[in-house]
PLY file of the C-alpha trace (Angstrom):
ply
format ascii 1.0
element vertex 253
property float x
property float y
property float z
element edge 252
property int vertex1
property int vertex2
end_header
29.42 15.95 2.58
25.51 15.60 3.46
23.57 13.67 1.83
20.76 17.03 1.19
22.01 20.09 0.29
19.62 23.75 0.40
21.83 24.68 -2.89
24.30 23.09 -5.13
27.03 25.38 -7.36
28.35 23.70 -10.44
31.89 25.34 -10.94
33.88 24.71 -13.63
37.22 25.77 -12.13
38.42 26.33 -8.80
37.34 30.16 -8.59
34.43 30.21 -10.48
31.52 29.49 -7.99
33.43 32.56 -5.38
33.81 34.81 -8.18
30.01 34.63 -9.74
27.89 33.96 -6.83
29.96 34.76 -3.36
27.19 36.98 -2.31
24.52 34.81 -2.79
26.32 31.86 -0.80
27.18 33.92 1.80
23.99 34.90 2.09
22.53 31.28 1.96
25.03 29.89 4.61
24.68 32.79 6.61
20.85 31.88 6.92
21.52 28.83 7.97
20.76 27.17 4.67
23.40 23.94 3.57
25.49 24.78 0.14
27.89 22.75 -2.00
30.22 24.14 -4.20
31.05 21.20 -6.70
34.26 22.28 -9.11
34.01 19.93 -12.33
37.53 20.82 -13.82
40.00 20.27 -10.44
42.03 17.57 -11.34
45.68 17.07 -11.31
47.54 17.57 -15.24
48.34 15.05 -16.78
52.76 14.47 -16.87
55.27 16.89 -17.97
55.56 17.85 -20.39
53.08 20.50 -20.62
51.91 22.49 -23.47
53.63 25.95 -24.13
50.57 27.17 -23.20
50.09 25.25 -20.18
53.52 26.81 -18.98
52.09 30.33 -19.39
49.42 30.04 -17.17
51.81 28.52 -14.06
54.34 31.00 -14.88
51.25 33.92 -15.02
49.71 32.38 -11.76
53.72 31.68 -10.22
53.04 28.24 -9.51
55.51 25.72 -10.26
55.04 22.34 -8.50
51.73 20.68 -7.79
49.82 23.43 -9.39
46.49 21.95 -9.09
46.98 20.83 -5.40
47.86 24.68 -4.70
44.85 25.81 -6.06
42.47 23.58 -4.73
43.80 24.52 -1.21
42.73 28.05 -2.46
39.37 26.80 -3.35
38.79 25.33 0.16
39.83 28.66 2.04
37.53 30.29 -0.23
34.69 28.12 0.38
35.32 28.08 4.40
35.09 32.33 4.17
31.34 32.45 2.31
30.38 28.79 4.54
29.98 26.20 1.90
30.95 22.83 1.42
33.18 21.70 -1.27
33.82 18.58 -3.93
36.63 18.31 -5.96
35.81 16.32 -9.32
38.58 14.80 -11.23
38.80 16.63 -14.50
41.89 18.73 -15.85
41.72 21.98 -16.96
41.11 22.28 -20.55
44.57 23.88 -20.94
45.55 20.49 -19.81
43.62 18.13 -21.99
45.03 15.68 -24.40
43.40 14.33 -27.41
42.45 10.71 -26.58
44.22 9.35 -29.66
47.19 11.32 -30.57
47.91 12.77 -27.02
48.34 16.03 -28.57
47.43 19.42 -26.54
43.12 20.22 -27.53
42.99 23.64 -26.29
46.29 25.86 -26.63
45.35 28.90 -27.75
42.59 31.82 -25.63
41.10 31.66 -29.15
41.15 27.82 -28.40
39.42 28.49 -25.22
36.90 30.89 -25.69
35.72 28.79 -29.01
33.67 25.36 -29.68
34.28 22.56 -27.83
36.59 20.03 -29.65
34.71 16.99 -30.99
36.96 14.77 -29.40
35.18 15.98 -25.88
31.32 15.03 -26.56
32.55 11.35 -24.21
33.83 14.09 -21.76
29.83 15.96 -21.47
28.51 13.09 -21.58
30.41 11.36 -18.57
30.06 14.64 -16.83
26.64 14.34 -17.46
26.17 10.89 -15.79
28.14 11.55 -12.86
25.83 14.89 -11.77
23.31 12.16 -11.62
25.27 11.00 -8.72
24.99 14.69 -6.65
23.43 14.94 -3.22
19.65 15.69 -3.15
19.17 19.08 -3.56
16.97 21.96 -3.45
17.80 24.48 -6.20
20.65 23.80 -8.51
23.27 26.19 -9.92
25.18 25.96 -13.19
27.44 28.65 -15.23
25.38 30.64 -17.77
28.23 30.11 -19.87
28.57 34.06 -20.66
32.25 34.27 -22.35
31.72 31.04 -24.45
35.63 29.46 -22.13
34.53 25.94 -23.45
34.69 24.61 -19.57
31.92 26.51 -18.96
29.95 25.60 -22.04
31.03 21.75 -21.45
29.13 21.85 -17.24
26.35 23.76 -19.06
26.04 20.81 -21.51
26.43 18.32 -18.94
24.10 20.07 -16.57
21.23 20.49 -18.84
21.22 16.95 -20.27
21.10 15.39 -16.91
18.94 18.11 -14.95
17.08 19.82 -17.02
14.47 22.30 -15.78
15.50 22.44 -12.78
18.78 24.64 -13.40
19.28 28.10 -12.26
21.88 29.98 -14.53
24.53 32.26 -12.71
26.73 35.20 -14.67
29.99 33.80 -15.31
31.70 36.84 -13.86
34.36 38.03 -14.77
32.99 37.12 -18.43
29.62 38.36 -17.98
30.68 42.12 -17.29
32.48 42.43 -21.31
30.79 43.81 -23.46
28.68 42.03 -25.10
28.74 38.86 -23.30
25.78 37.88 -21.64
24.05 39.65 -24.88
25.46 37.00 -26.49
23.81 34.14 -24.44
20.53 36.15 -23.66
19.92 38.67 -25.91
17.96 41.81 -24.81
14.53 40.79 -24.93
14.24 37.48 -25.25
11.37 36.25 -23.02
12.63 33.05 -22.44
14.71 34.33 -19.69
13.69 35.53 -16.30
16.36 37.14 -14.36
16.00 37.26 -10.38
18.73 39.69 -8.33
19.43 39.26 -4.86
20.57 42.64 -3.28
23.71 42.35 -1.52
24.67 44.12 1.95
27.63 45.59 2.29
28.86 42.71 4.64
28.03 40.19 2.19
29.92 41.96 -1.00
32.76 42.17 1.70
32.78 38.38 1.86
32.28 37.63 -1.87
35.36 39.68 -2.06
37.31 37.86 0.66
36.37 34.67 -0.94
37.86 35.85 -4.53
41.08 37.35 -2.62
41.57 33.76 -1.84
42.40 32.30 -5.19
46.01 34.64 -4.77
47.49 32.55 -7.92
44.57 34.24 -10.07
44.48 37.91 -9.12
46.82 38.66 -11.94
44.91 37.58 -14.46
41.75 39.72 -13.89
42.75 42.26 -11.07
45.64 44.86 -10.55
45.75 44.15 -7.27
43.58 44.17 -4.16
42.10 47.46 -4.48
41.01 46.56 -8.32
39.41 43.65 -7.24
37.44 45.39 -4.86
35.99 48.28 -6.84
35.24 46.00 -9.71
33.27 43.53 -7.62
31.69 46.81 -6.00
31.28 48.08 -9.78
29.83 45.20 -11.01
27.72 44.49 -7.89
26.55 48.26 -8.40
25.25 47.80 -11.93
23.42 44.24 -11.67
22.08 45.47 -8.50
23.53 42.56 -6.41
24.07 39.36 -7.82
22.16 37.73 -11.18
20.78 34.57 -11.92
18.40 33.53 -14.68
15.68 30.43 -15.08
14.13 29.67 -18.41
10.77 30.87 -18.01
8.11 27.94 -17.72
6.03 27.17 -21.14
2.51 25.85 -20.37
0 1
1 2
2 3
3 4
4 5
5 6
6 7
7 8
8 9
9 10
10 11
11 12
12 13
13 14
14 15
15 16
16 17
17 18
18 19
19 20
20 21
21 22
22 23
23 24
24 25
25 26
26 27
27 28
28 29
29 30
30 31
31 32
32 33
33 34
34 35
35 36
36 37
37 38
38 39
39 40
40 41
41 42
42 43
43 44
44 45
45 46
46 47
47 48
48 49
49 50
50 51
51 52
52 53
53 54
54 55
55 56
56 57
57 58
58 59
59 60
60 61
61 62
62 63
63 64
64 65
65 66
66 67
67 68
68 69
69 70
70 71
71 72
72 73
73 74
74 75
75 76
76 77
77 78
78 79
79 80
80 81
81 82
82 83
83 84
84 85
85 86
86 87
87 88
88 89
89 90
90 91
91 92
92 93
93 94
94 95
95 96
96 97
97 98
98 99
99 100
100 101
101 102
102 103
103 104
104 105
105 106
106 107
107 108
108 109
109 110
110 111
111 112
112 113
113 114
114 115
115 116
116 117
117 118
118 119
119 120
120 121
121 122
122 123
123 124
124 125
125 126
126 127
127 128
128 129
129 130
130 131
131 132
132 133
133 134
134 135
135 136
136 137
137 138
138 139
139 140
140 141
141 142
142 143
143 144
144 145
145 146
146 147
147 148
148 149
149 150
150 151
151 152
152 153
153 154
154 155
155 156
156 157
157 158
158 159
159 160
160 161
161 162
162 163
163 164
164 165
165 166
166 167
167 168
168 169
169 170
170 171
171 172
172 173
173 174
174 175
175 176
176 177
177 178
178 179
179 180
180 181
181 182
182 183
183 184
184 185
185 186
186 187
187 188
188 189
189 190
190 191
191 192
192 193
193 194
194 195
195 196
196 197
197 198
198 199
199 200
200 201
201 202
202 203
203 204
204 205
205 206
206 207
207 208
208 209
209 210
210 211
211 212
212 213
213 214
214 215
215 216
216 217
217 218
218 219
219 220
220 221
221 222
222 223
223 224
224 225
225 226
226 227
227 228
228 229
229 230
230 231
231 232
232 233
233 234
234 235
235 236
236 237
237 238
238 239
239 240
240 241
241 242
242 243
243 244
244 245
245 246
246 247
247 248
248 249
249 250
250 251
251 252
């Protein structure tokens, strides 16, 4: 940890910051610039026993002892292939959370996950929110976009915009943002609110983006079949945003 960093990437989960913006932290670190990838949700769950739902994910992702530990160390090789830094925040997953009064399972459903955030978690944004007050100095700031409406996204969003404002950059949640219909959804075509600013990739640098994503091996299954799927949709996706995305809310004088 420094105590400046050129860039700072809000990640909800531990594959989040690799899979949206690889490129562009390559790119960064390979400049010579300092980055931090900071992953909000990468805390250990809470004790057995674990939602039915919970239990499909580790069997999906064939982890079955200190789940969160394993990925994490997958986060870290990831970050050491595109040159960042990492920070590890304390937070479950949200397939992990409890209510704080009855204990009972808040997300356990994908309908669950992809909907509103449960009530019960405004305490949750709004400690998030005072701990990013805590981050290293910084030049530009990076948060999810929140394209694919996973509530851990739209919780760091939250948190991020109450504590800093106007001085966010928004990356594509990938692999939300390529559905159809997604980042529509969050910015809809035309809205001049929204500027978007692409920085073209080299082949190099898509190379490491998809290095960095190979990385998180528990999660290939979820999104890829298999090595060579991962690569020509990052290639895919890469080909039709023209590198990679991000968006600022345009300045109103």
């Amino acid at each position: 940890m420094h105590s400046y960093y050129d860039a700072i990437y809000l990640s909800p989960h531990l594959d989040d910051a690799a899979y949206s913006c690889g490129g562009r932290i390559f790119t960064q670190t390979a400049a010579g610039r300092s980055v931090l990838v900071v992953t909000i949700m990468a805390g250990d769950p809470p004790a057995e026993p674990l939602s039915d739902y919970a239990r499909l994910h580790h069997e999906r992702w064939q982890l079955v002892a200190d789940t969160a530990a394993q990925r994490r160390a997958e986060d870290v090789a990831a970050c050491r292939i595109l040159g960042a830094d990492y920070l590890h925040w304390q937070v479950p997953d949200c397939i992990y959370r409890l209510h704080p009064e009855t204990g009972e399972p808040l997300y356990v459903t994908r309908d669950d996950i992809f909907g509103a955030i449960h009530p019960a978690e405004w305490p949750l944004q709004e400690r998030l929110s005072q701990q990013m007050a805590g981050l290293p100095d910084h030049g530009r700031i990076f948060s999810p976009l929140a394209a694919g409406h996973h509530v851990d996204h739209q919780l760091v969003r939250a948190a991020a915009e109450r504590r800093l404002g106007t001085d966010l950059l928004y990356y594509e949640d990938y692999p939300y943002a390529y559905l159809p219909g997604a980042l529509a959804a969050v910015i809809p075509p035309g809205n001049d609110e929204w500027q978007a600013e692409v920085l073209p990739l080299a082949e190099a640098t898509i190379q490491a983006r998809i290095d960095a994503i190979a990385a998180f091996a528990s999660q290939l299954s979820t999104f890829f079949n298999g090595r060579t799927d991962l690569e020509k949709q990052i290639k895919d996706y890469v080909h039709q945003v023209g590198g990679e995305r991000v968006w600022r809310r345009r300045s109103r004088v």
